[in-house]
C-alpha positions in Angstrom: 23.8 27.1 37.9 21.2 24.7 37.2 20.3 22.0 39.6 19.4 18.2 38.7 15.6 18.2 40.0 15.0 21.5 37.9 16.9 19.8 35.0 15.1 16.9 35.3 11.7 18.5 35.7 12.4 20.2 32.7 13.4 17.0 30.4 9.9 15.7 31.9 8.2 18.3 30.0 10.1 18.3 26.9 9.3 14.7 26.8 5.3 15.9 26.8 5.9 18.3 23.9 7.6 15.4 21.9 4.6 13.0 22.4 6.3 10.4 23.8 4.4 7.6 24.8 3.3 7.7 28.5 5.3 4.3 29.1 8.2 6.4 27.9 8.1 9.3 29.7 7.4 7.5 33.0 10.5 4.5 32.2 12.7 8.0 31.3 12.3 9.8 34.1 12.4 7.2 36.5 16.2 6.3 35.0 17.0 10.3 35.6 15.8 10.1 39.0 18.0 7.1 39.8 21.1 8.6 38.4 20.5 12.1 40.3 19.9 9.8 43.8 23.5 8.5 42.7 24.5 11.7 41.9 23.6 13.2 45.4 25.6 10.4 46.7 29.0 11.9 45.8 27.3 15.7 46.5 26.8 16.8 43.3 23.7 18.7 42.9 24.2 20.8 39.4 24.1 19.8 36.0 27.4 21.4 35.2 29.6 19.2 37.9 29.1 15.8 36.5 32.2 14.0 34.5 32.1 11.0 32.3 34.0 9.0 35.0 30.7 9.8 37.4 28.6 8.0 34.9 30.5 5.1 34.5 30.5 4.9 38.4 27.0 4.9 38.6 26.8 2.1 35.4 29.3 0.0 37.7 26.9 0.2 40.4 24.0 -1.1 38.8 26.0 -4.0 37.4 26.9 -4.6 40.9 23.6 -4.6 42.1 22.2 -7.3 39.4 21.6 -5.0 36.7 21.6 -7.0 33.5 24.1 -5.1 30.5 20.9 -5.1 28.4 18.8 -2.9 31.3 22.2 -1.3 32.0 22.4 -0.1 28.3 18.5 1.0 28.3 19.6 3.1 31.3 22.8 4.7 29.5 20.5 5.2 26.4 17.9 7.8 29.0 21.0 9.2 30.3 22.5 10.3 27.1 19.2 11.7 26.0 18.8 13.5 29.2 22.5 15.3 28.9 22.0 16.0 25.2 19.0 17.7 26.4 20.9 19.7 28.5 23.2 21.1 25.9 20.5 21.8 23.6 19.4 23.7 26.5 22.6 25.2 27.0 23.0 24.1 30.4 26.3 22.4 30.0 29.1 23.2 27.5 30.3 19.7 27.0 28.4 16.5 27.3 29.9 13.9 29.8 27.4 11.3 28.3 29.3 11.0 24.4 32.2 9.5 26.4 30.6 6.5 28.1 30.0 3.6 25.8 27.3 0.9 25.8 28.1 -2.3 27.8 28.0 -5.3 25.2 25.4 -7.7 25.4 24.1 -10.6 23.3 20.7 -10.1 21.8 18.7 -13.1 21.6 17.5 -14.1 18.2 13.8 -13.7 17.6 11.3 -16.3 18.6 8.9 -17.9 16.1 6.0 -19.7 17.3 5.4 -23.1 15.5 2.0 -23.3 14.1 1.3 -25.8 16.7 2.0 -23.4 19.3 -0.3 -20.9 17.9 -3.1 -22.7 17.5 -2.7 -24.2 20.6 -2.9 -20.7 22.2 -5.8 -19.5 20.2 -7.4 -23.0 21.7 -7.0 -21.7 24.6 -8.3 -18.2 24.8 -11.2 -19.5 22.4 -13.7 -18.9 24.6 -12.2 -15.3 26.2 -13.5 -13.3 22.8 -11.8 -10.4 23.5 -8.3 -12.0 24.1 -9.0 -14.2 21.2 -9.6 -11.0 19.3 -6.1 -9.7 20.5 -3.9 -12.7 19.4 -5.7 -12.5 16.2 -4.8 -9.2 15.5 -1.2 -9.5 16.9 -0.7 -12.8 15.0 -2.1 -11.9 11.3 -1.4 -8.2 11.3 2.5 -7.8 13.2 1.6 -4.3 15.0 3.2 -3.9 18.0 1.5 -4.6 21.5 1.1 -0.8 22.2 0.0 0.2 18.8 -3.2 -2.6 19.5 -3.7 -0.9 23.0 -4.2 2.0 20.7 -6.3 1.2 18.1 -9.9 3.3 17.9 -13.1 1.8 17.1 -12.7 3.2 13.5 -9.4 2.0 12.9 -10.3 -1.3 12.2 -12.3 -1.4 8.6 -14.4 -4.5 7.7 -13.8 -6.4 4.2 -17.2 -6.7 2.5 -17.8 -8.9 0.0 -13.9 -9.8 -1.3 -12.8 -6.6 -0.6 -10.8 -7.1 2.3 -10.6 -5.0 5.7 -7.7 -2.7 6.6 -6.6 -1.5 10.1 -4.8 1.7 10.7 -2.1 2.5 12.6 -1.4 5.8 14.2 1.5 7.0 14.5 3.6 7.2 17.9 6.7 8.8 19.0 8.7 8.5 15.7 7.2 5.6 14.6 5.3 6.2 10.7 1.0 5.7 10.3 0.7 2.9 8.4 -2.1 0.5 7.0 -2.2 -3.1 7.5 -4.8 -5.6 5.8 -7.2 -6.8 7.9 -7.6 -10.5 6.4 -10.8 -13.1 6.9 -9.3 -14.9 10.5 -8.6 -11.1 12.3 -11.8 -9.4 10.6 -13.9 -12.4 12.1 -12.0 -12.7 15.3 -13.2 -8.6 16.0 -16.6 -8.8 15.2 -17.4 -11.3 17.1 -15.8 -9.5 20.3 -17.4 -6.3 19.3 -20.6 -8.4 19.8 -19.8 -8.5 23.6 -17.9 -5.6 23.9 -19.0 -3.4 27.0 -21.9 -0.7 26.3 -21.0 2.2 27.2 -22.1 6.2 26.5 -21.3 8.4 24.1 -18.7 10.1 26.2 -17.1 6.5 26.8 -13.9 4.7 25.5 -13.7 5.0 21.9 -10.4 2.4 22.0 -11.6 -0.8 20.2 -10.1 -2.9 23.5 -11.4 -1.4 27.2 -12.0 -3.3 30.3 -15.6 -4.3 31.8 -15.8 -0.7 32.6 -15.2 0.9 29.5 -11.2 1.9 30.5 -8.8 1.3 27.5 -6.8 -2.3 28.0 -3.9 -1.0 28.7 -0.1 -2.7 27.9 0.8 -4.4 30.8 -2.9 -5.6 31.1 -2.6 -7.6 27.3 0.7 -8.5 28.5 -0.4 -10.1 31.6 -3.3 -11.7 30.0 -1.6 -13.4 26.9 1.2 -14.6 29.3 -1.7 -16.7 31.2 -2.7 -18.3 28.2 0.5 -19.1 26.8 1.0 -21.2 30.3 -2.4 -22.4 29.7 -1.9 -23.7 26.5 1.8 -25.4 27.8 4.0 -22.9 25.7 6.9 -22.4 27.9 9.2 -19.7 27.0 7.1 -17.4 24.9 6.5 -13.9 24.9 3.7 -11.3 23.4 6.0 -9.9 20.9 6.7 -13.9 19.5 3.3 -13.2 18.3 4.9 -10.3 15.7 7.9 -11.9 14.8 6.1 -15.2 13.6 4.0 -12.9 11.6 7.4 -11.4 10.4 9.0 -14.8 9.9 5.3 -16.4 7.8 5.5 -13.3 5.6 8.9 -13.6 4.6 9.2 -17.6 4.4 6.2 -17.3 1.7 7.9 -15.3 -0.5 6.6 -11.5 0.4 9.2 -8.7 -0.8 11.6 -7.8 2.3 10.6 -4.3 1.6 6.8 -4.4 1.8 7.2 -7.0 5.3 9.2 -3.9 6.7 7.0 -1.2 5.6 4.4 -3.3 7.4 5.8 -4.3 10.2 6.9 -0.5 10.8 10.8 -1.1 11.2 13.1 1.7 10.8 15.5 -0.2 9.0 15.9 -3.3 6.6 18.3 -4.6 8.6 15.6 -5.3 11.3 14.0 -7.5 9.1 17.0 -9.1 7.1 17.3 -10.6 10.9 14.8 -13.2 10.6 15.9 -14.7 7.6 18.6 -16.8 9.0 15.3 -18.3 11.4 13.4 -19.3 8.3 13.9 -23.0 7.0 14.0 -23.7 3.5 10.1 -25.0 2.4 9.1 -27.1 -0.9 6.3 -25.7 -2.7 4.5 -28.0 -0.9 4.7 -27.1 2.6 4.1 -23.4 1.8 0.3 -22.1 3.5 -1.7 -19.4 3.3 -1.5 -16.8 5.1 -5.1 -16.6 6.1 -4.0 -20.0 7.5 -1.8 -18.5 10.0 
């Protein structure tokens, strides 16, 4: 008989070998470890003992708590992954988890800057180059916060002359390498941080963001930083990610094929993108930009 802590030790390292992200791996097994504490509640220790009616139990209790359905469904998602492990392992016969279904939950549409907004948030951050940097990036390539936290120093390939730059995204946990171009506003924007970027030795950083110290800039510290200049610039209500769905929502509202925007932007599916087409007004010919203009 296996027990839960073993089991969950276990789904830790599998998680390892897969190459999750470390953001992941930590959200993961700190779900597990809150559905074993529940678990030991009602004394069952072993893999093998658990029921579909326990899981829903423990899903009622976060609700009651002030779990929201949306966290409640992230937490059901790290369950079901961690039983199907199990099986795969052959440490249960038949997996509790298939029976319990996803609480229902409205999902906001996606929220498009206004190009006042934007610039009024690059205004702002004007004189942090590195930040600047960041939202330029974010804002005229669409990659996803974590895949700028981990961008390399020769990811990012200058235009010269009017060839234009590329930057290159690695791939991470299931998600496709892609390449992006790099156009005149983001190419600019890096340079001119690289300028003031720390020094530091040969056996430093090699991420193209660090801290003063020469540490990658990690998620939560972008996050935290963008969020202070979106109140500084009076944008209520806005998040990092609004940053890659106005890039999403540009794209598309100038005419780009669907397919290439979702190639680019990295999503599994059309249907992602076909989402922000009900967002985009109708423009004359007239009131259509560049997107260098962006």
């Amino acid at each position: 008989m296996v027990k839960f802590n073993n089991a969950h030790k276990e789904f830790v390292e599998h998680l390892k070998g897969r190459r999750r992200s470390s953001a992941t791996i930590l959200a993961y097994g700190k779900d597990i470890q809150q559905l074993i504490e529940f678990l030991d509640e009602l004394k069952k220790a072993h893999v093998h003992e658990v029921a579909a009616d326990d899981i829903q139990a423990f899903l009622a209790k976060l609700k009651k708590n002030g779990y929201t359905p949306k966290s409640i469904s992230r937490k059901l998602n790290s369950t079901k992954t961690f039983f199907r492990f199990l099986k795969i392992q052959e440490y249960i016969t038949d997996d509790p988890a298939t029976l319990v279904a996803h609480p229902r939950y409205e999902t906001k549409p996606p929220r498009i800057l206004t190009p006042m907004e934007y610039r009024s948030l690059r205004d702002a951050c004007r004189d942090d180059l590195r930040i600047y940097a960041i939202v330029e990036v974010l804002l005229q390539t669409g990659i996803r916060i974590s895949e700028l936290a981990n961008l390399r120093l020769e990811d990012a390939q200058f235009g010269e002359n009017t060839k234009e730059g590329t930057v290159y995204i690695r791939p991470q946990e299931g998600r496709s390498e892609r390449t992006i171009p790099l156009n005149k506003a983001a190419d600019q924007a890096i340079k001119r941080y690289l300028e003031v970027r720390p020094k530091i030795g040969k056996d430093g950083s090699q991420h193209l963001f660090i801290t003063k110290t020469g540490k990658p800039l990690l998620v939560r510290n972008i996050r935290t930083a963008i969020d202070r200049y979106f109140r500084k610039a009076g944008i209520s209500g806005a998040k990092v990610n609004d940053l890659r769905h106005t890039w999403v929502a540009h794209h598309l509202a100038q005419g780009v094929s669907m397919i290439l925007v979702s190639k680019m932007a990295g999503h599994k599916r059309l249907s992602t993108t076909e989402r922000y087409l009900s967002l985009i007004p109708q423009r004359t010919r007239e009131e259509k930009v560049k997107l260098e203009e962006l």
